[in-house]
MARBA-3410 file (N, C-alpha, C, O; in Angstrom, 1 decimal):
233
46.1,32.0,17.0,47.1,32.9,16.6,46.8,34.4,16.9,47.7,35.2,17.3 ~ 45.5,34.9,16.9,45.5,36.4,17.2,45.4,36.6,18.5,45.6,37.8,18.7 ~ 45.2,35.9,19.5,45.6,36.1,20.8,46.9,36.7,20.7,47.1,37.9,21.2 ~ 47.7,36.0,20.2,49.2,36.9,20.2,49.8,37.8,19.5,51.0,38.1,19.3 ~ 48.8,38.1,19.0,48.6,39.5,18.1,49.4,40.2,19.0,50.5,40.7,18.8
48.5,40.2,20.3,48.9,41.5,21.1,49.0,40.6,22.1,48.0,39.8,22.1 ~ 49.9,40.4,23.1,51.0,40.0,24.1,50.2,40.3,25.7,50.8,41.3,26.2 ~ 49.4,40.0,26.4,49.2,40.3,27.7,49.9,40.3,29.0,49.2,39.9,29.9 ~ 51.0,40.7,29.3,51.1,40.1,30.6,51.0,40.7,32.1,50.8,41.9,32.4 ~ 51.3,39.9,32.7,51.3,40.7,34.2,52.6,40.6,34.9,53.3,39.6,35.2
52.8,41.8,35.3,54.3,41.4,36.4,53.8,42.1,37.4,53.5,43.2,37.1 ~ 53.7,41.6,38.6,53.3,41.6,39.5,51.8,41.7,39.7,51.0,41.2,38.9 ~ 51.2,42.5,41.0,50.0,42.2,41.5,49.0,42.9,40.2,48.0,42.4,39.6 ~ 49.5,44.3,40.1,48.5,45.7,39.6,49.0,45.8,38.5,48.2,46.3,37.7 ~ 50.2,45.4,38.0,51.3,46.1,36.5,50.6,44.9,35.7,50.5,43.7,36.1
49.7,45.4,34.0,49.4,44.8,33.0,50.4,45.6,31.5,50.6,46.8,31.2 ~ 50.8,44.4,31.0,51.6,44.9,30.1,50.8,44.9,29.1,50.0,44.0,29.3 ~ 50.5,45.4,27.8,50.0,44.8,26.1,50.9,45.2,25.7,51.2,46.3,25.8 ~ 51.5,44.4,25.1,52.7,44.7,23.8,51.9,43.7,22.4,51.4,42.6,22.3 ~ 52.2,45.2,21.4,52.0,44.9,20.0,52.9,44.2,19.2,53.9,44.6,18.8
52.4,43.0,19.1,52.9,41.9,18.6,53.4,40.9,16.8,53.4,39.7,16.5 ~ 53.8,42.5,16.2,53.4,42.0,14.5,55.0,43.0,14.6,55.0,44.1,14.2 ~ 56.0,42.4,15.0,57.5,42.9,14.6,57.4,43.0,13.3,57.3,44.1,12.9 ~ 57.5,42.0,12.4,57.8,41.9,11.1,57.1,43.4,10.4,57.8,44.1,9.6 ~ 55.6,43.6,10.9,55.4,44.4,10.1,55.5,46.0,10.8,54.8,46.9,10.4
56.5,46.0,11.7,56.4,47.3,12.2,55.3,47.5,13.6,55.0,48.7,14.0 ~ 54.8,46.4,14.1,53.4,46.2,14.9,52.5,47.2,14.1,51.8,47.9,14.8 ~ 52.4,47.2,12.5,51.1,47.7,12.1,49.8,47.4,12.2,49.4,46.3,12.1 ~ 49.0,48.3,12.3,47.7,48.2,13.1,46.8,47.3,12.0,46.6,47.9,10.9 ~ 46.2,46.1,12.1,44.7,45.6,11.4,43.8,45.5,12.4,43.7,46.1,13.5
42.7,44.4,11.6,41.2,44.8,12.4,41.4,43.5,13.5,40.5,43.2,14.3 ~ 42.8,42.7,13.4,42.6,41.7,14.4,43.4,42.3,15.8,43.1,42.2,17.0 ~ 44.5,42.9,15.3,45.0,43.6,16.7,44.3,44.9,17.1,44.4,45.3,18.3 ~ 43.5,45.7,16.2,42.6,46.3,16.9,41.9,45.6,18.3,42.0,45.8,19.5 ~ 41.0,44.4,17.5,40.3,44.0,18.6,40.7,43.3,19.9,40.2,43.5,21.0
42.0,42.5,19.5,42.4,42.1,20.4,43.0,43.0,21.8,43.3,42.7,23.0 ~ 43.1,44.1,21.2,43.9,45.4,22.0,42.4,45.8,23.0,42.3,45.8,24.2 ~ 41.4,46.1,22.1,40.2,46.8,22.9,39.8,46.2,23.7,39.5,46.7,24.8 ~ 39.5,44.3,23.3,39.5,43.5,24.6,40.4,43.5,25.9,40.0,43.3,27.0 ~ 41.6,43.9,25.7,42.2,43.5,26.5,42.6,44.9,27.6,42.9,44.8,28.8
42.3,46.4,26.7,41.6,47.4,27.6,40.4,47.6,28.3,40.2,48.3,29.3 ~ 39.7,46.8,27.7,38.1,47.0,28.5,38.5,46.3,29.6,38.2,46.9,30.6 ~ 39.2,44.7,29.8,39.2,44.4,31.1,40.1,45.0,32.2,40.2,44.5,33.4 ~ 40.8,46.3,31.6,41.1,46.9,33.1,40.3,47.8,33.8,40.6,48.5,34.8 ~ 38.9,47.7,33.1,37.9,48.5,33.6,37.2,47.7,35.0,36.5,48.2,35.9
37.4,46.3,35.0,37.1,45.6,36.0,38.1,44.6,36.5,37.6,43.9,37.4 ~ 39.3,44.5,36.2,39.9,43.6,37.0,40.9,44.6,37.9,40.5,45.8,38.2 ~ 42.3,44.3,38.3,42.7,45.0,39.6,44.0,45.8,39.1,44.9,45.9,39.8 ~ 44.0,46.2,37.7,44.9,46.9,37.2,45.0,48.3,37.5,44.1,49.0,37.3 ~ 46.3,48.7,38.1,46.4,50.2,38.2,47.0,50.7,37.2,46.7,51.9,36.8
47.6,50.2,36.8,48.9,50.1,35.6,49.0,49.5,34.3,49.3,48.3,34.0 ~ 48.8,50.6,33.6,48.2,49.8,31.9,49.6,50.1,31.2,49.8,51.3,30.9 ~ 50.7,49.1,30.9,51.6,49.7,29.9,51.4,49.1,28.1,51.2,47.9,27.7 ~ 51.7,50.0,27.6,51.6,49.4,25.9,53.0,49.9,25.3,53.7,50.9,25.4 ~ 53.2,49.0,24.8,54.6,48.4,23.9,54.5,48.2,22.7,53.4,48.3,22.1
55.7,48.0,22.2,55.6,47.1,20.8,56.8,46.2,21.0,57.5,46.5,21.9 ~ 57.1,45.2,20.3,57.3,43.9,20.0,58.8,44.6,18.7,58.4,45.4,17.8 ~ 60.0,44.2,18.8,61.1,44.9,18.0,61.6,45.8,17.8,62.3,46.1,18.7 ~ 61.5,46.6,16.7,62.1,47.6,16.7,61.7,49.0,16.7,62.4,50.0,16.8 ~ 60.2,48.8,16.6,58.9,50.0,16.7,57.9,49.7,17.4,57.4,48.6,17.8
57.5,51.3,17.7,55.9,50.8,19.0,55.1,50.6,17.9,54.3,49.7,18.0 ~ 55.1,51.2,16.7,53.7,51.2,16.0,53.8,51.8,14.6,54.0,53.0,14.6 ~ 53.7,51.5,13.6,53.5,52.3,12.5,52.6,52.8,11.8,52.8,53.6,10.9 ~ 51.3,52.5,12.5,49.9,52.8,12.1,49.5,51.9,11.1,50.0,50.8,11.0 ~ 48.4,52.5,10.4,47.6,51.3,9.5,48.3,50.7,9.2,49.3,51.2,9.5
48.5,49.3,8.4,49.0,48.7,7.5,48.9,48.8,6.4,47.8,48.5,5.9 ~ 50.1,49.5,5.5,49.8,49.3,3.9,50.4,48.6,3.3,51.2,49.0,2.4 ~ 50.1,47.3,3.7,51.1,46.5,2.8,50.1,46.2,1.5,48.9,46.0,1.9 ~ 50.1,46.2,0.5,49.8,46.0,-0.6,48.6,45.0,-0.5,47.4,45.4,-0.8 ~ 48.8,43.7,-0.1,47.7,42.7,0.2,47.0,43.1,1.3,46.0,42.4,1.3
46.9,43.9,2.4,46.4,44.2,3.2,45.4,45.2,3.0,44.3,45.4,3.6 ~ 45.9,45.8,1.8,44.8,47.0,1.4,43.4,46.7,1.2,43.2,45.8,0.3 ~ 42.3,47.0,1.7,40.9,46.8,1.8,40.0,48.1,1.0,40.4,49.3,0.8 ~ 39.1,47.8,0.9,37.6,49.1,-0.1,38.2,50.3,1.4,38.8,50.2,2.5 ~ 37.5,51.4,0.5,37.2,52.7,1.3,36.5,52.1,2.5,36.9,52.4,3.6
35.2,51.1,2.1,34.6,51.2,3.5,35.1,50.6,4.6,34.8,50.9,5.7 ~ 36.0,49.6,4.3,36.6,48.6,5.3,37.9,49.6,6.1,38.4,49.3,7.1 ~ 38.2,50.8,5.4,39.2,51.2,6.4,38.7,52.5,6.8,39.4,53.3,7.5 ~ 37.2,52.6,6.3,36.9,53.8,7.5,35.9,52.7,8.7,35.6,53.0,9.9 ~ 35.6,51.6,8.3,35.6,51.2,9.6,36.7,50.4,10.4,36.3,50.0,11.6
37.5,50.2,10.2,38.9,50.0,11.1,39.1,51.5,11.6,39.1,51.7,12.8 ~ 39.4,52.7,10.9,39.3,54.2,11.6,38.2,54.0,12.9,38.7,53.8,13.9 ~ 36.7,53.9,12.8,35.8,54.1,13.6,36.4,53.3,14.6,36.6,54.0,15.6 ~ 36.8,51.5,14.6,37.0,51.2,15.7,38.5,51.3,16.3,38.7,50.6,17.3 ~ 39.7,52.2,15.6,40.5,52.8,16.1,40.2,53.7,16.9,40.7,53.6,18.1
39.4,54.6,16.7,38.6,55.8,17.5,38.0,55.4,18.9,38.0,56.1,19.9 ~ 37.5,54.1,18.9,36.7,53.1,19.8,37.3,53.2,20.7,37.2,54.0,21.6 ~ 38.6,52.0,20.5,39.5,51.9,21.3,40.6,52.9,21.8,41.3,52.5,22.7 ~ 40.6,53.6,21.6,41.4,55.4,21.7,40.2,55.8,23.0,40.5,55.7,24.2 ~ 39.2,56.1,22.7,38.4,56.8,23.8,38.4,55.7,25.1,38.3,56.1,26.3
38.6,54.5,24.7,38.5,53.6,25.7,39.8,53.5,26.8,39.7,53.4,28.0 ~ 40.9,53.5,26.1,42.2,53.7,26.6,42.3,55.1,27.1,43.1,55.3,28.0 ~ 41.5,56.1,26.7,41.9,57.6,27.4,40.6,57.5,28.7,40.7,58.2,29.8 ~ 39.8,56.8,28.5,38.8,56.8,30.3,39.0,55.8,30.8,38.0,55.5,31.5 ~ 40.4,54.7,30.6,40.5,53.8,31.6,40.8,54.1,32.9,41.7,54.9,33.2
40.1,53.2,34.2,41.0,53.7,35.4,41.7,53.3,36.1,41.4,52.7,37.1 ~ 42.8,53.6,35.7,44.2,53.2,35.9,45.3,54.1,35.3,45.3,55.0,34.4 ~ 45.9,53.8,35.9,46.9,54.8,35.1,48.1,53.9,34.0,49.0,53.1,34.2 ~ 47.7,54.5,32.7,48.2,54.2,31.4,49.3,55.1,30.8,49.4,56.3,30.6 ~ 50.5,53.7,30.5,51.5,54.4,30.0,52.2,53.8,28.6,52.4,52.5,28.5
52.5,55.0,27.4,53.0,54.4,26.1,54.5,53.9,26.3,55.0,54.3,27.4 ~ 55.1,53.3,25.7,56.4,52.9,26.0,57.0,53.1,24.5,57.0,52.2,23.6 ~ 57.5,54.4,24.2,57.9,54.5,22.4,59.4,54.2,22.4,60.3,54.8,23.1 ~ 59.5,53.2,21.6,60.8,53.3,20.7,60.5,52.9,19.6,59.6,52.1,19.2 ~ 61.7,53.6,18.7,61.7,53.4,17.6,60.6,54.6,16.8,60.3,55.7,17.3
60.1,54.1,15.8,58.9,55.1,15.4,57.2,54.7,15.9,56.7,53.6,16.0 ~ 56.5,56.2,16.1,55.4,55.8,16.0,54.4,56.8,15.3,54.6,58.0,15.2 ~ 53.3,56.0,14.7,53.3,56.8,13.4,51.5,56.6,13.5,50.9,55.6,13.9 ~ 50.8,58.2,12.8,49.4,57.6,12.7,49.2,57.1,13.8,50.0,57.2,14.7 ~ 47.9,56.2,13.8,46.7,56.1,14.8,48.0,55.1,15.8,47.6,54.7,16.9
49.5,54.8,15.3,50.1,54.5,16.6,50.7,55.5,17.5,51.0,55.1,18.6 ~ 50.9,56.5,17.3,51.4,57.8,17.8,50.2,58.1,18.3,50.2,58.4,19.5 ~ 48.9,58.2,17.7,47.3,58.1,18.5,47.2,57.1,19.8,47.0,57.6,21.0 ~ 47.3,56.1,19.6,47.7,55.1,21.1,48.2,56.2,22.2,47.5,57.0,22.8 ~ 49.8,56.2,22.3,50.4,56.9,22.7,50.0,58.5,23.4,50.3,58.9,24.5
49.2,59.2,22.2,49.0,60.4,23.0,47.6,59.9,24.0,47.5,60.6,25.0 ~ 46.7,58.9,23.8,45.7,58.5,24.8,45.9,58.5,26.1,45.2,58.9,27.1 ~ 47.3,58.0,26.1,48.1,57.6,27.6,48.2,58.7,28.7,48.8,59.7,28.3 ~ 47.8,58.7,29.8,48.4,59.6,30.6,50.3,59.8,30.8,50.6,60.9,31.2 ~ 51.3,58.8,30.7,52.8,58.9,30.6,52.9,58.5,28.8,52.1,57.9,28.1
54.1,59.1,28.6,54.0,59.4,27.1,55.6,59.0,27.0,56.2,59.9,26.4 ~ 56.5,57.9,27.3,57.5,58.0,27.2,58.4,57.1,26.1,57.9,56.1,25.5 ~ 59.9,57.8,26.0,60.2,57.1,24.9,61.9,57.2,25.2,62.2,58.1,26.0 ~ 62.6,56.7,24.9,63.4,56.3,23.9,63.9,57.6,23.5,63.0,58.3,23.0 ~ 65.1,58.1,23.6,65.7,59.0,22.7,66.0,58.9,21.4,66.2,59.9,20.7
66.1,57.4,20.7,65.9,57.4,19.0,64.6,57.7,18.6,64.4,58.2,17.5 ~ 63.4,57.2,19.7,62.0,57.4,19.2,61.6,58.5,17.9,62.4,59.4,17.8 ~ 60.7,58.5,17.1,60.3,59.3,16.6,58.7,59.2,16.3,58.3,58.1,16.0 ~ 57.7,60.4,16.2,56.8,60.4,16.2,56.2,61.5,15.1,56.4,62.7,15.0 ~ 55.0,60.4,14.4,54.8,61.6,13.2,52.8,61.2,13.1,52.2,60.2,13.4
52.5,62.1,12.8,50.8,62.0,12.1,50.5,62.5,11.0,49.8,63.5,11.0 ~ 51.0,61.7,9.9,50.6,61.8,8.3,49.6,61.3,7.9,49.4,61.0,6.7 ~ 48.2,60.8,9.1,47.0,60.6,8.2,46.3,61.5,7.4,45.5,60.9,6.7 ~ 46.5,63.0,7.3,45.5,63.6,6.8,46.1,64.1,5.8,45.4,64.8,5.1 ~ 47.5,63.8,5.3,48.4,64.4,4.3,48.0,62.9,3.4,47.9,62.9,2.1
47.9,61.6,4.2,47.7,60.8,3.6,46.2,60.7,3.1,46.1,60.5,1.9 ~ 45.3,60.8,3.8,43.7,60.0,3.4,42.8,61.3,3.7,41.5,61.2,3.8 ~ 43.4,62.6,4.0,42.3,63.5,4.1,41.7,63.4,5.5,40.7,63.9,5.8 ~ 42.7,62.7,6.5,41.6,62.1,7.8,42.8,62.1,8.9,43.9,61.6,8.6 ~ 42.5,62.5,10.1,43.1,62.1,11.1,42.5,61.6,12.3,41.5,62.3,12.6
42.7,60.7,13.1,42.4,60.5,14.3,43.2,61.2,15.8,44.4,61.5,15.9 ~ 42.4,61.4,16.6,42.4,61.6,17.7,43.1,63.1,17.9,44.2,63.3,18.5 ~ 42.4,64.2,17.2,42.6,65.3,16.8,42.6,65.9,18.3,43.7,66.4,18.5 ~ 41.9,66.1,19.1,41.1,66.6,19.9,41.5,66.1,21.2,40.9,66.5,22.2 ~ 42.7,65.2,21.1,43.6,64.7,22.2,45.0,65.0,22.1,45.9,64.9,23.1
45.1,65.1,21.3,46.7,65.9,20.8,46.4,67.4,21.0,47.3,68.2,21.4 ~ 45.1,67.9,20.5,45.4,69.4,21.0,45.6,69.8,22.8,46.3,70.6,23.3 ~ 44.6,69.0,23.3,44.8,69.1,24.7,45.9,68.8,26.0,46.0,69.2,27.1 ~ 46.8,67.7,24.8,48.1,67.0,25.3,49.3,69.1,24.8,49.7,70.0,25.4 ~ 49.2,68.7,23.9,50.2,70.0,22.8,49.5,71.4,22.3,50.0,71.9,21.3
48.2,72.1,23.0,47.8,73.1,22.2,47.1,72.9,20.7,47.4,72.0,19.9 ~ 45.9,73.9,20.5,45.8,73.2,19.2,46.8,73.9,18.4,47.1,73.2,17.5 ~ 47.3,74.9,18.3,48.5,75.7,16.9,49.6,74.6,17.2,50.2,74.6,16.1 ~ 50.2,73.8,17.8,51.3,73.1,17.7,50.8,71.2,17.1,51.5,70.2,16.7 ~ 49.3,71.3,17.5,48.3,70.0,17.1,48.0,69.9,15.2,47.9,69.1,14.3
47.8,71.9,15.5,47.7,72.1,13.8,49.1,71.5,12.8,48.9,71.0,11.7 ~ 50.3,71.8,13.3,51.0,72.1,12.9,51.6,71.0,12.3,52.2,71.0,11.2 ~ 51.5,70.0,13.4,51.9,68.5,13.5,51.2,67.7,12.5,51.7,66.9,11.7 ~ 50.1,68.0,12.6,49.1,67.2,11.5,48.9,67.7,9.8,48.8,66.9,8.9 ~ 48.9,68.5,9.6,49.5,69.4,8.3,50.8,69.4,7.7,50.9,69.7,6.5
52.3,69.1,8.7,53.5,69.1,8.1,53.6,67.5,7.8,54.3,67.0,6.9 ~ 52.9,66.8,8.7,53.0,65.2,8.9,54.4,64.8,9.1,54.6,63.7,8.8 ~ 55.6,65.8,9.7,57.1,65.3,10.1,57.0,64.6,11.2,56.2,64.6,12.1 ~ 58.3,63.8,10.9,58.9,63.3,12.3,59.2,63.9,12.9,60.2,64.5,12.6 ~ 58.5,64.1,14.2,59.2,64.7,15.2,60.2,63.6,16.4,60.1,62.4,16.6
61.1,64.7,16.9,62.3,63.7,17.3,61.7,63.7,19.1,60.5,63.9,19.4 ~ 62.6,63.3,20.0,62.5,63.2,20.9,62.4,64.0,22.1,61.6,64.1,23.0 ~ 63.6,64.9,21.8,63.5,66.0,22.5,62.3,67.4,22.1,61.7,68.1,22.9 ~ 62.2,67.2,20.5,61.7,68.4,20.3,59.6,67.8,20.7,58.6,68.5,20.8 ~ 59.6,66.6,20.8,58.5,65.9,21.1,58.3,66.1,22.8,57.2,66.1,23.4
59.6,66.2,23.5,59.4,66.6,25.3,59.2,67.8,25.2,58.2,68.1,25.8 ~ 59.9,69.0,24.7,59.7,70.3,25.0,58.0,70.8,24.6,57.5,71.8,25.1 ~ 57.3,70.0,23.9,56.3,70.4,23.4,55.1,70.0,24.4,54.1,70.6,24.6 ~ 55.4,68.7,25.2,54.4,68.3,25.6,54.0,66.6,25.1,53.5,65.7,25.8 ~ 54.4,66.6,23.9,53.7,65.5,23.0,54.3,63.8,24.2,53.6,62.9,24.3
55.0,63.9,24.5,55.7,63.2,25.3,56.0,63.4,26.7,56.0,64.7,26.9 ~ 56.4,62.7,28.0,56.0,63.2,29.3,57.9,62.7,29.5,58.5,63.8,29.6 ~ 58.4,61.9,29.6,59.6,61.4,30.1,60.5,60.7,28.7,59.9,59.9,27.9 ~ 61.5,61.0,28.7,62.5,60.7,28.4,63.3,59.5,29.1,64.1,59.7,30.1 ~ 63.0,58.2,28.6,63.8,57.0,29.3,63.8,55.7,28.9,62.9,54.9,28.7
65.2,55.8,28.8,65.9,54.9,27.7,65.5,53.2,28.5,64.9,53.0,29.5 ~ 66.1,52.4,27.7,65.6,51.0,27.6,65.6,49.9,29.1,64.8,49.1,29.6 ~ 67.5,51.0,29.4,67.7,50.4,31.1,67.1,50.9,31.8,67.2,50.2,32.8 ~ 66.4,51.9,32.1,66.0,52.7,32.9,64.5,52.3,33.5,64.2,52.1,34.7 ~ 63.4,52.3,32.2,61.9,51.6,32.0,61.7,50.9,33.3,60.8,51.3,34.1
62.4,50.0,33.5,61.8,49.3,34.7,62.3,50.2,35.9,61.9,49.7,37.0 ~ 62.9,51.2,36.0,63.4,51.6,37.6,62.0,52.4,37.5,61.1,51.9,38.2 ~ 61.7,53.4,36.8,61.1,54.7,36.1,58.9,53.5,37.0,58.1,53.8,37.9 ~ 58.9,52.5,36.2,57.7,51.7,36.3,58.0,51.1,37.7,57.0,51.0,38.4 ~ 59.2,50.7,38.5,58.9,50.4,39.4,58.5,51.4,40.6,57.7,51.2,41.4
59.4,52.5,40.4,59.1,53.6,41.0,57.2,54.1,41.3,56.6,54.2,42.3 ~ 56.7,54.3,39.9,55.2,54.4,40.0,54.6,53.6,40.3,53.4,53.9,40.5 ~ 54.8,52.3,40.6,54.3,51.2,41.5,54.2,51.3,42.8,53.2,51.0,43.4 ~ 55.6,51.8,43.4,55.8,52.3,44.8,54.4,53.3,44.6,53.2,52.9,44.7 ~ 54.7,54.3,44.2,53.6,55.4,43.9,51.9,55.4,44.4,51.1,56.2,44.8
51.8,53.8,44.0,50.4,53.6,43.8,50.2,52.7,45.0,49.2,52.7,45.6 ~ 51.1,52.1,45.2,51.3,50.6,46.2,49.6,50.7,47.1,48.8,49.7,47.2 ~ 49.4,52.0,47.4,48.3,52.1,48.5,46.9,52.8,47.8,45.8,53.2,48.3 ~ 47.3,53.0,46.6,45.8,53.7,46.0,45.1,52.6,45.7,45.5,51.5,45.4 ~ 43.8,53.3,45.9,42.6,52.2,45.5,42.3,52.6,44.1,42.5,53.7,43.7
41.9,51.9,43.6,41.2,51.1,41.9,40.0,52.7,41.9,39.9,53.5,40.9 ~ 39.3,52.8,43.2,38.1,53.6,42.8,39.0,54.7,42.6,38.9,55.5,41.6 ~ 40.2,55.0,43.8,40.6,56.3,43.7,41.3,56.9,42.1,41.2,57.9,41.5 ~ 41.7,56.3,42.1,42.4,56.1,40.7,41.6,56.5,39.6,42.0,57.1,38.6 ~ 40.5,56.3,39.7,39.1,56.2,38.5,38.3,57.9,38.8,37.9,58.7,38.0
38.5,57.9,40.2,38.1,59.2,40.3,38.7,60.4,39.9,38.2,61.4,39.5 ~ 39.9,60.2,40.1,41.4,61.4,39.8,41.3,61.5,38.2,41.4,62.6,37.6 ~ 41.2,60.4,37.7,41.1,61.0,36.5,40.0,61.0,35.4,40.0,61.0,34.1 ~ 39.1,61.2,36.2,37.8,61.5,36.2,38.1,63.2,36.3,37.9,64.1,35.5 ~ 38.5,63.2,37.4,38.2,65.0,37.7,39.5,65.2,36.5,39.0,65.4,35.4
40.5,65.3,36.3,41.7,65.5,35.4,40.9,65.5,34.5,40.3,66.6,34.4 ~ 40.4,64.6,33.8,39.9,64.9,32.4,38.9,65.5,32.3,38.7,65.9,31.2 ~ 37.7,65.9,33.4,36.8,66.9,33.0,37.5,68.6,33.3,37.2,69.7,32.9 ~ 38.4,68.3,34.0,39.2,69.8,33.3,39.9,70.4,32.4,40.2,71.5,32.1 ~ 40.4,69.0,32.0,40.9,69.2,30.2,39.8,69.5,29.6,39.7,70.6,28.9
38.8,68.7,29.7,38.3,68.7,28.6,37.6,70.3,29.0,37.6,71.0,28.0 ~ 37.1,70.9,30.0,36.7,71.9,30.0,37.5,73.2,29.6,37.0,74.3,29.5 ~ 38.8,72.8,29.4,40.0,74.1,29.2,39.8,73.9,27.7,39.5,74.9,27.0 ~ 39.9,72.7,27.0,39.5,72.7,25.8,38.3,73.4,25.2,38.3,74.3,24.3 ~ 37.7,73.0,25.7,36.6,73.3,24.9,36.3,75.1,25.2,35.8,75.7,24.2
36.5,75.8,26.4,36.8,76.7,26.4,37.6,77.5,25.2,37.1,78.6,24.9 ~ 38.6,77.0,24.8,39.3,77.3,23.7,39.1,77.4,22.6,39.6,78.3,21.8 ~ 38.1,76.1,22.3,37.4,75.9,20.8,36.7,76.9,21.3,37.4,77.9,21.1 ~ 35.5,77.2,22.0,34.6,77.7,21.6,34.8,79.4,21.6,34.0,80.1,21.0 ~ 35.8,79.6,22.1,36.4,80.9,21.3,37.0,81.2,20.0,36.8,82.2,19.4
37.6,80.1,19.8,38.2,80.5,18.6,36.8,80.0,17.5,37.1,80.0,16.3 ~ 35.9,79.7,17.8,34.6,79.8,17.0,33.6,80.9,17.0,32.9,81.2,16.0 ~ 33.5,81.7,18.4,33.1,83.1,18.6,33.4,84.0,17.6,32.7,84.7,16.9 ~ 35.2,83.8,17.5,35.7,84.9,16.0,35.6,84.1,14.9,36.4,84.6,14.1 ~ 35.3,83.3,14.6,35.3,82.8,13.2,33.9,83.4,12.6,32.9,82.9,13.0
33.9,84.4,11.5,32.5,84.7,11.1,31.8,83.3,10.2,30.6,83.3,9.8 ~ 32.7,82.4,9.9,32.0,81.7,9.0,31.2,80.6,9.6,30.7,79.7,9.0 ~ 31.1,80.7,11.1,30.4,79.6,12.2,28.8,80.2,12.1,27.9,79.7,12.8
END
């Protein structure tokens, strides 16, 4: 049964799909679709995927943790499901391939974390997206990828109000790359297939290789200014 936690498939040669597979509960995140998800990212690190897309399964991509009542575990058990959320997040942000979220409906916490990992960030015009972990538990994940996707004063902003942000006001910001509704997905995916038709796996791995060491150097650039004026550093 947890194989189908999370949904594998392939359409065509290069296109891998994961769709999150817990409709009922909103595809809320436990420690079995964790793992089944990380497995099934790690193998685009070696097999012939250009194209990583993640889904969800009904009427939402993701709700984040699960709190259903019986689900609730000790402090330590959900700071380690955090740790290997975190795992799987860095893993999906240095895969090489190129990775895209697919939002509808809501996505919420470390599922809205998925999402900003992705290099395409697209959704659905009902979509909505919010990060109430640290309003909720004092904690957020993937802080440090949302500022680089959105700035950090608009990263701040998001994570301290913990609102839904809507669709549009989620494109104007950055937090999201395209706008495209349900019929559309496959022209939008077939189109970047044409795109890639002739890139190679290494080339792919290299591009965003260099892309992310210049994020991350603009970032950190940034931090380490706004720590320059901080007298209390």
């Amino acid at each position: 049964m947890a194989d189908h936690i999370v949904k594998a498939e392939w359409r065509g040669d290069y296109t891998k799909y994961l769709i999150l597979n817990r409709p009922d509960r909103a595809n809320a995140i436990n420690g079995a679709l964790i793992l089944r998800l990380t497995e099934e990212i790690v193998k685009c690190y070696s097999d012939q995927t250009k194209i990583l897309i993640i889904q969800g399964e009904g009427k939402h991509f993701c709700s984040g943790f699960d709190r259903e009542p019986s689900k609730l575990e000790s402090t330590a058990s959900r700071s380690l499901l955090g740790i290997e959320i975190e795992s799987m997040l860095q893993i999906l942000a240095g895969a090489p391939c190129v990775t895209l979220a697919y939002i509808h409906g809501a996505a919420v916490g470390a599922g809205a974390d998925i999402a900003v990992a992705c290099d395409y960030r697209c959704a659905t015009s009902d979509a909505t997206i919010a990060f109430p972990g640290f309003n909720l538990i004092g904690a957020s994940l993937g802080n440090s990828r949302l500022s680089q996707r959105i700035g950090p004063d608009q990263a701040m902003r998001l994570i301290l109000l913990a609102h839904r942000v809507g669709v549009e006001e989620a494109f104007q910001m950055g937090l999201i790359t395209n706008i495209v509704e349900a019929d559309e997905i496959t022209l939008f995916i077939t189109e970047l297939e044409a795109a890639l038709e002739k890139t190679s796996k290494p080339a792919l791995r290299s591009l965003k290789k260099s892309v992310g060491e210049i994020s991350s150097r603009a970032f950190g650039s940034t931090e380490r200014s706004s720590q320059a004026m901080d007298p209390a550093i």
